[in-house]
N, C-alpha and C positions, 0 to 999 in steps of 0.2 A: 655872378651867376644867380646869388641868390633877391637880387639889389636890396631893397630895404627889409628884408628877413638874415643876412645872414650873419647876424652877429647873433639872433634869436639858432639858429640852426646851429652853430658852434656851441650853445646852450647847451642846446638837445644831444648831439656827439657827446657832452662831457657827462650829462646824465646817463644816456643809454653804456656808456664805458664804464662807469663805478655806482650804479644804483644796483642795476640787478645784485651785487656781493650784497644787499641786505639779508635780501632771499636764498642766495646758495649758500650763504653760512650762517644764516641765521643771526644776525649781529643783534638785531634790536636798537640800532640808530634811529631809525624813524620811528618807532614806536614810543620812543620818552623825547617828547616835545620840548620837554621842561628843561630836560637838561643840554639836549639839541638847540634850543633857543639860546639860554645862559652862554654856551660857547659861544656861536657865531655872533652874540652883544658884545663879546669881549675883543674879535679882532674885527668888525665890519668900520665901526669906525676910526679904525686907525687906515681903512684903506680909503674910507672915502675923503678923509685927510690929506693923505698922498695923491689921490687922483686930483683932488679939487687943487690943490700947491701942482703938479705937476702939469697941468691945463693953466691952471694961473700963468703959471711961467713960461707958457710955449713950449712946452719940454713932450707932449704929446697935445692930439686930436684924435678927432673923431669923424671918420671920413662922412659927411651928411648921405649918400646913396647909400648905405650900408645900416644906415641903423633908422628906425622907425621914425627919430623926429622931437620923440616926450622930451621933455627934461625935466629933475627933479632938481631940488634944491643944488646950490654953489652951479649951476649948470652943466650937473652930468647925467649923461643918458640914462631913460630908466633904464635899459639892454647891461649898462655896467652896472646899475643898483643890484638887477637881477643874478647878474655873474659873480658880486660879492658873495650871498647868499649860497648859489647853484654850487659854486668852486668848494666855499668852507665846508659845505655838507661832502660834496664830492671826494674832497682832502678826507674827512672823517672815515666814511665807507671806504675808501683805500687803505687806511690805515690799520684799522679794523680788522677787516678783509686782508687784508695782509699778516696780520698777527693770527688770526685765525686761521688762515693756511698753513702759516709757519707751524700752528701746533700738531695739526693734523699730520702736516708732512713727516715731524720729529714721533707723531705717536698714532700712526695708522689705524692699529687692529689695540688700540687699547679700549678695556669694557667698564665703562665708569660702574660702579654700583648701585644696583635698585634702591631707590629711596622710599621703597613701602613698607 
């Protein structure tokens, strides 16, 4: 439907599903780079590991009508480069967003203290 955009559109679905929680709960995910980066260095490549051994070995593809075409290094799609990154952040804000719910839900009408 979407021919060569919609591995880029499945992107966009995973952002528009877990971004906005930076904003309704106010996480502060995107706002520390530093520590945002440090994570997603820590598991991206252990996945572009697995995808480059799992492509090596016929064990997955990558249908060519579906995805732009780039290829970065070991030869995988930039569209997967990009979904390592989009997913970890994604993972994050979910997680977050989810702990921050859970507190709210456990403590509705509680009035933290003025700090003036």
């Amino acid at each position: 439907m979407f021919g060569h955009w919609s591995y880029l559109v499945i992107l966009a679905f995973v952002v528009a599903g877990s971004w906005w929680l930076e904003f309704a709960f106010r996480l502060k995910v995107l706002r520390n780079p530093r520590r945002l980066l440090a994570t997603i260095a820590a598991v991206v490549p252990a996945f572009i590991l697995w995808d480059w051994f799992a492509i090596d070995h016929g064990h997955w593809f990558f249908e060519p009508n579906l995805i732009l075409g780039i290829f970065g290094p070991f030869g995988i799609p930039l569209e997967e480069y990009v979904i390592f990154v989009v997913v970890s952040i994604a993972s994050i804000l979910t997680f977050e967003g989810v702990s921050a719910f859970g507190f709210w839900v456990k403590r509705p009408f509680v009035v933290r203290p003025s700090t003036k």
